[in-house]
C-alpha atoms as a printed R data frame, in Angstrom:
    type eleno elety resid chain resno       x        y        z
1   ATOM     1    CA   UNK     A     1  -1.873 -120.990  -86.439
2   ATOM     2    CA   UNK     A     2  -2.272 -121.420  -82.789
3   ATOM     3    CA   UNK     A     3   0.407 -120.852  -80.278
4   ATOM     4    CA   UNK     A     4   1.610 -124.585  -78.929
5   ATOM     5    CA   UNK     A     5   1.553 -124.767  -75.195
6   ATOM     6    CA   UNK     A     6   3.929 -126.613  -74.104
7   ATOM     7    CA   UNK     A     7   7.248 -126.532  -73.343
8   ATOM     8    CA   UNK     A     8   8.768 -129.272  -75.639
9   ATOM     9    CA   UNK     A     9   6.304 -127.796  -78.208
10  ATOM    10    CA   UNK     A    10   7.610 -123.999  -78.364
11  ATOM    11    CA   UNK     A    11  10.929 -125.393  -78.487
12  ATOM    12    CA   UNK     A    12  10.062 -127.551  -81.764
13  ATOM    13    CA   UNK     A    13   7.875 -124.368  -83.455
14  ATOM    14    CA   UNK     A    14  10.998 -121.997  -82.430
15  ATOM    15    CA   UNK     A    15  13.402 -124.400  -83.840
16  ATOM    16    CA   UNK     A    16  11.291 -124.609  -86.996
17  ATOM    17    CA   UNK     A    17  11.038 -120.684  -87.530
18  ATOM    18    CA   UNK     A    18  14.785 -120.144  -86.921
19  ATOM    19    CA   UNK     A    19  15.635 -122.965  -90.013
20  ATOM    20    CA   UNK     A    20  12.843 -121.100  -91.912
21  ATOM    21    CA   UNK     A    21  14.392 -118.201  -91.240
22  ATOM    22    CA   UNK     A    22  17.717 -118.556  -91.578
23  ATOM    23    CA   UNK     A    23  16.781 -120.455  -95.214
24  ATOM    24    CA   UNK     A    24  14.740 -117.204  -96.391
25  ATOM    25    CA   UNK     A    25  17.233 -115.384  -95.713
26  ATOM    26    CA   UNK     A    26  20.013 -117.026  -97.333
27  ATOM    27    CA   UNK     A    27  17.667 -117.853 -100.520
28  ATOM    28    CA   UNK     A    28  17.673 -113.818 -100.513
29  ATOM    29    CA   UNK     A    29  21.501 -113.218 -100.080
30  ATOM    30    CA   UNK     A    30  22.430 -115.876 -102.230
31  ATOM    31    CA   UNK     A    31  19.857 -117.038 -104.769
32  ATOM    32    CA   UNK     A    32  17.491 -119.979 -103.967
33  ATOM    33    CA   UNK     A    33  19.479 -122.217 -106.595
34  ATOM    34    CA   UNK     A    34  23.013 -121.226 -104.968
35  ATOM    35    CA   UNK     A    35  22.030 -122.535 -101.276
36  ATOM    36    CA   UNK     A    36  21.932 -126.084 -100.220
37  ATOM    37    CA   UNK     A    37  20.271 -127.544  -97.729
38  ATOM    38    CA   UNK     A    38  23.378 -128.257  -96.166
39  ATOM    39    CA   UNK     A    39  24.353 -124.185  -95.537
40  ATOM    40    CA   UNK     A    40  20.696 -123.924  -94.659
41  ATOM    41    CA   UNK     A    41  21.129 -126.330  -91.463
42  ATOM    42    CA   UNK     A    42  24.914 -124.911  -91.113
43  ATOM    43    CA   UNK     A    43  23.649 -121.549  -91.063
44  ATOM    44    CA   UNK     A    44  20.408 -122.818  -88.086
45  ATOM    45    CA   UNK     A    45  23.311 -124.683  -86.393
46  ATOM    46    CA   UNK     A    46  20.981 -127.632  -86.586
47  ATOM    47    CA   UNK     A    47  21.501 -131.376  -87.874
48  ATOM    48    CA   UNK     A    48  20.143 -132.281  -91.349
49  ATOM    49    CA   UNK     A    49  18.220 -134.638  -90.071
50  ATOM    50    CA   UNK     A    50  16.536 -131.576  -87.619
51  ATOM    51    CA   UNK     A    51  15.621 -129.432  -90.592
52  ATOM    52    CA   UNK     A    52  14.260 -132.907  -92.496
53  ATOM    53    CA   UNK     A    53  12.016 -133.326  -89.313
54  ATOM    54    CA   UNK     A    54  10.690 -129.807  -89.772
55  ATOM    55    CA   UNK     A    55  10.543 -129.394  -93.471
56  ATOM    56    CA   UNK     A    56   9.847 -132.309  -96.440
57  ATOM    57    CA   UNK     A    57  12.155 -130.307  -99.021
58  ATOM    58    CA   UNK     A    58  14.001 -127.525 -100.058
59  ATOM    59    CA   UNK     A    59  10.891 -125.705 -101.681
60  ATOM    60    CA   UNK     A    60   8.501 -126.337  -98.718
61  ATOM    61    CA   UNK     A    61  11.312 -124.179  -96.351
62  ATOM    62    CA   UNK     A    62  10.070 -121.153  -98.959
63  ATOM    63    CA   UNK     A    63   5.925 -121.903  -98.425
64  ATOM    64    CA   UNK     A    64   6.931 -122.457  -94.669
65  ATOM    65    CA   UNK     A    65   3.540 -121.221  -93.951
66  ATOM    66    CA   UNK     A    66   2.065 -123.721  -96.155
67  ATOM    67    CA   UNK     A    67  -0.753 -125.728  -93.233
68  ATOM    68    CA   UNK     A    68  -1.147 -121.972  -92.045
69  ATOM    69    CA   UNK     A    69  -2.821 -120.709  -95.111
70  ATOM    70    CA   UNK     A    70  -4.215 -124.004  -95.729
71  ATOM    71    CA   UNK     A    71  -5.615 -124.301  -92.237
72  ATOM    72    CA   UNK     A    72  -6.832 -120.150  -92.234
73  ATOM    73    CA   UNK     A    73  -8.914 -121.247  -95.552
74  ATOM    74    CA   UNK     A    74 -10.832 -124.077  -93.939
75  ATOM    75    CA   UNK     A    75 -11.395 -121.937  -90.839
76  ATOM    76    CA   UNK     A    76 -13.313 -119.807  -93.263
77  ATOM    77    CA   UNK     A    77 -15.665 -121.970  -93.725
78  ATOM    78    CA   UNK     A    78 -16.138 -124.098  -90.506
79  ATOM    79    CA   UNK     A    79 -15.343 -120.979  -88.553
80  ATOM    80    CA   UNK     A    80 -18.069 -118.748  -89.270
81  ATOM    81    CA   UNK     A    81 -21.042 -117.859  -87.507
82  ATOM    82    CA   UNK     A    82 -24.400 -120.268  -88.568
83  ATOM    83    CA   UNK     A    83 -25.948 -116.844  -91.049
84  ATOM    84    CA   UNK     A    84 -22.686 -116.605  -92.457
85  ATOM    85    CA   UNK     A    85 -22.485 -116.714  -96.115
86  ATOM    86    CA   UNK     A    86 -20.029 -119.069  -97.181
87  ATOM    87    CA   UNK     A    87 -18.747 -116.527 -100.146
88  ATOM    88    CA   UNK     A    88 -18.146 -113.297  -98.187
89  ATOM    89    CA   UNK     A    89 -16.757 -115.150  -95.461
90  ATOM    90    CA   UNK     A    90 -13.822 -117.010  -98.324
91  ATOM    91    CA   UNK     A    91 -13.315 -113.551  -99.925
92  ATOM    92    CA   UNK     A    92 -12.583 -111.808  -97.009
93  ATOM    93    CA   UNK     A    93 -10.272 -114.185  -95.787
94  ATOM    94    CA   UNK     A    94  -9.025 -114.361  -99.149
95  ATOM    95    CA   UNK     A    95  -8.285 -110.951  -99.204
96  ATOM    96    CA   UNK     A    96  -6.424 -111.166  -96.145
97  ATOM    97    CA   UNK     A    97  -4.065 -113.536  -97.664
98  ATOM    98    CA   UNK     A    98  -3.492 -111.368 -100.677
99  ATOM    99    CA   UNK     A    99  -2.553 -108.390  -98.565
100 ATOM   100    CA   UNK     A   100  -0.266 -109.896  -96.614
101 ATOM   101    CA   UNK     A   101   1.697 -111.719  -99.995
102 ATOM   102    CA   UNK     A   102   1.570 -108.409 -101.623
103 ATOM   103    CA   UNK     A   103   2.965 -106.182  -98.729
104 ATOM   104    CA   UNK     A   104   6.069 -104.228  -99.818
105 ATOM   105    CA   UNK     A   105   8.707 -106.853  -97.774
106 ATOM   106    CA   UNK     A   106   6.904 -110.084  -99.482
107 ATOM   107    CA   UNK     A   107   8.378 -108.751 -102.886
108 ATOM   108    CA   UNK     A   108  11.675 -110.105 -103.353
109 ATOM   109    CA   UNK     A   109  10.155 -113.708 -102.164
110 ATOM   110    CA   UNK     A   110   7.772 -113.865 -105.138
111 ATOM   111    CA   UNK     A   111  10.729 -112.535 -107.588
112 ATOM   112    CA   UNK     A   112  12.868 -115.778 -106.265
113 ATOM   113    CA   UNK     A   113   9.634 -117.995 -106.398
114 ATOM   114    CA   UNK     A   114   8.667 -116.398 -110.024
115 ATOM   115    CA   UNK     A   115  12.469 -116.958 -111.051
116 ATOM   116    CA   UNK     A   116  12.699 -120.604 -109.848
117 ATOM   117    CA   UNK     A   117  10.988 -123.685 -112.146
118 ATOM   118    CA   UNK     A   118  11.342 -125.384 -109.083
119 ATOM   119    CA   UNK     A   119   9.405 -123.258 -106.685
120 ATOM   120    CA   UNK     A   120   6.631 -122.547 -109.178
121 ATOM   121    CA   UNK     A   121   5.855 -126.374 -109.648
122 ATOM   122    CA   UNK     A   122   5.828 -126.662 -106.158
123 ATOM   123    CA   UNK     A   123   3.367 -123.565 -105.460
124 ATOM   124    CA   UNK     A   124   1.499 -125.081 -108.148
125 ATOM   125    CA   UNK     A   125   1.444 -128.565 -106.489
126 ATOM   126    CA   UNK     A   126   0.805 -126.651 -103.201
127 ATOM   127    CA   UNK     A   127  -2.498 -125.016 -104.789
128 ATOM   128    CA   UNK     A   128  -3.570 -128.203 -105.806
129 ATOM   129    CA   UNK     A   129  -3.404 -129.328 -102.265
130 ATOM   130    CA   UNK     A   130  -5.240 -126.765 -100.956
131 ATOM   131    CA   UNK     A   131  -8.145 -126.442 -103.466
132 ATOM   132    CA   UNK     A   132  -8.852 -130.598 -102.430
133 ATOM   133    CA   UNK     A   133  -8.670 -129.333  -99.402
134 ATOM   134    CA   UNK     A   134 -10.543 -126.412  -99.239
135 ATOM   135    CA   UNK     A   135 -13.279 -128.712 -101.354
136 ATOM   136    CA   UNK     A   136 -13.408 -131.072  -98.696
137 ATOM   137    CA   UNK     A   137 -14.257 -128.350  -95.771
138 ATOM   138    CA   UNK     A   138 -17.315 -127.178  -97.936
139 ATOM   139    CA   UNK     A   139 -18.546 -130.910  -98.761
140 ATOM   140    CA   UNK     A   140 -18.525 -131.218  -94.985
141 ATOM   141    CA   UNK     A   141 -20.488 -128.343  -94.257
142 ATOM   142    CA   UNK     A   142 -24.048 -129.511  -94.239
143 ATOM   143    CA   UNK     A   143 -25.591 -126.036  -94.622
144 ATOM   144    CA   UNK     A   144 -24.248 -125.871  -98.234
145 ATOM   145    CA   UNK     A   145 -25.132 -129.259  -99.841
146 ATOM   146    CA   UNK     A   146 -23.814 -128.805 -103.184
147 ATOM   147    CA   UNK     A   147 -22.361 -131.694 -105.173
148 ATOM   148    CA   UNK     A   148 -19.010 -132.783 -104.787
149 ATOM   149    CA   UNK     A   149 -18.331 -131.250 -108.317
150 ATOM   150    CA   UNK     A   150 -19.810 -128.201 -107.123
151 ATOM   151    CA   UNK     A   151 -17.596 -127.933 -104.096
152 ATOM   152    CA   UNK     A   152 -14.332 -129.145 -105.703
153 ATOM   153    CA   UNK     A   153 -14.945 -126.543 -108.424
154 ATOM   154    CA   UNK     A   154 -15.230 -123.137 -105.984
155 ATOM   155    CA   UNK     A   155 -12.427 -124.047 -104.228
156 ATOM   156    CA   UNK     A   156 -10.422 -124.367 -107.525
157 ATOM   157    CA   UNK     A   157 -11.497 -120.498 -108.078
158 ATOM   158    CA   UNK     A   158 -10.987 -119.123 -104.781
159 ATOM   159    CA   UNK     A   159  -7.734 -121.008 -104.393
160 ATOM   160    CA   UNK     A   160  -7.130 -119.220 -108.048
161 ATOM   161    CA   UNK     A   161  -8.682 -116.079 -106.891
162 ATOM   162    CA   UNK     A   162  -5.332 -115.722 -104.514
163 ATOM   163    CA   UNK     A   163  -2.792 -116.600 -107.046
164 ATOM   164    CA   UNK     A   164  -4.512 -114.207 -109.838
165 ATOM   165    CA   UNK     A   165  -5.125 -111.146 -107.544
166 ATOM   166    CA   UNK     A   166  -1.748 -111.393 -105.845
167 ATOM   167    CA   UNK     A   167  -0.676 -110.974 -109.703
168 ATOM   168    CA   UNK     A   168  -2.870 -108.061 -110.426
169 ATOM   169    CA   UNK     A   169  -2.135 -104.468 -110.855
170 ATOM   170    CA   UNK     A   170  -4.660 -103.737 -107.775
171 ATOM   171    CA   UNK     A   171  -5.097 -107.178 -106.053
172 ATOM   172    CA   UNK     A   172  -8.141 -105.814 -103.924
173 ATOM   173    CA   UNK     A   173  -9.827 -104.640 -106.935
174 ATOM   174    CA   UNK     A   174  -8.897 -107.914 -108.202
175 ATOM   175    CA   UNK     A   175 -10.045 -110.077 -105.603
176 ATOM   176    CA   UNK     A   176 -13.460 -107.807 -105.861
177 ATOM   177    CA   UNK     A   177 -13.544 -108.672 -109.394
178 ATOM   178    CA   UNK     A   178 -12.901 -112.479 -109.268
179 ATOM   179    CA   UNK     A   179 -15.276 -112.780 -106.271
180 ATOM   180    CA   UNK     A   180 -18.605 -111.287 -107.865
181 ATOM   181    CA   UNK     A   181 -17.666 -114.328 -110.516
182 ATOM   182    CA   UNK     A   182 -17.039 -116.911 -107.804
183 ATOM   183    CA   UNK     A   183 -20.317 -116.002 -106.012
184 ATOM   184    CA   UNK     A   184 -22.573 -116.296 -109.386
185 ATOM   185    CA   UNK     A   185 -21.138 -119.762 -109.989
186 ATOM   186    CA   UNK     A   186 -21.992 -120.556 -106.411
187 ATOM   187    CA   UNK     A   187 -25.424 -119.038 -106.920
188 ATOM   188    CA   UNK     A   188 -26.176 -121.155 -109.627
189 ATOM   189    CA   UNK     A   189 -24.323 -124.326 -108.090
């Protein structure tokens, strides 16, 4: 995500990563169901209101970097050079992701998100979001022209290409795996 500029605007971005913070970290001490979002503001010394302004619910202070991921996945495809291939350019960033969510410090998040109904739905909900989303960035590429269908349908896989392969036994040989089957139903799109 880029860096904001100003003033006013480093102030709200640190304010939001100390709540996020300070939430993660008491999910982890505690036990996501055991914290409200009460101790979460207590803890960030901020108003209820503050961490409201920053974050839509409880779940969403877990995916804090929800518009990041969201955002790197449609830079993916808008970003790349004009001989870019759309699927090598997804996979790698794809990969990327995966790395970083299986790293040996991301563990004990996905334990608390794998524990919690709650969190699940949301990822769930969250995937949705960004598979429409992710859709939508291909339709508007013109270089691809592939049906609506087409487009809405890839980005369901690749957006399931993260969640399976950060699952997997070897998520890079995963995300190998899932792509070669991503890229033949592009190829025949």
């Amino acid at each position: 995500m880029p860096q904001p500029t100003g003033r006013r605007e480093r102030k709200k971005a640190a304010t939001r990563q100390k709540i996020a913070d300070t939430a993660m970290g008491l999910f982890l001490e505690r036990g996501y169901d055991k914290v409200g979002i009460r101790d979460v503001a207590a803890e960030a010394d901020v108003a209820v209101t503050t961490l409201f302004s920053h974050f839509t619910s409880k779940e969403a202070l877990v995916f804090e970097q929800d518009e990041d991921f969201e955002a790197r996945l449609a830079h993916a495809v808008g970003g790349r050079a004009p001989d870019e291939p759309l699927m090598p350019a997804l996979r790698d960033e794809i990969l990327a992701l995966v790395r970083h969510c299986t790293a040996d410090d991301a563990a004990p998040v996905w334990r608390m998100i794998d524990g919690s109904p709650a969190l699940r739905k949301y990822e769930e909900s969250m995937r949705l979001r960004h598979a429409e989303s992710l859709a939508a960035a291909i339709a508007a590429d013109p270089s691809l022209s592939r049906s609506t269908t087409a487009c809405r349908t890839i980005a369901r896989f690749v957006i399931d290409a993260y969640a399976l392969a950060r699952e997997a036994a070897d998520p890079e040989a995963a995300v190998d795996e899932i792509f070669r089957m991503i890229e033949a139903a592009w190829a025949v799109a």
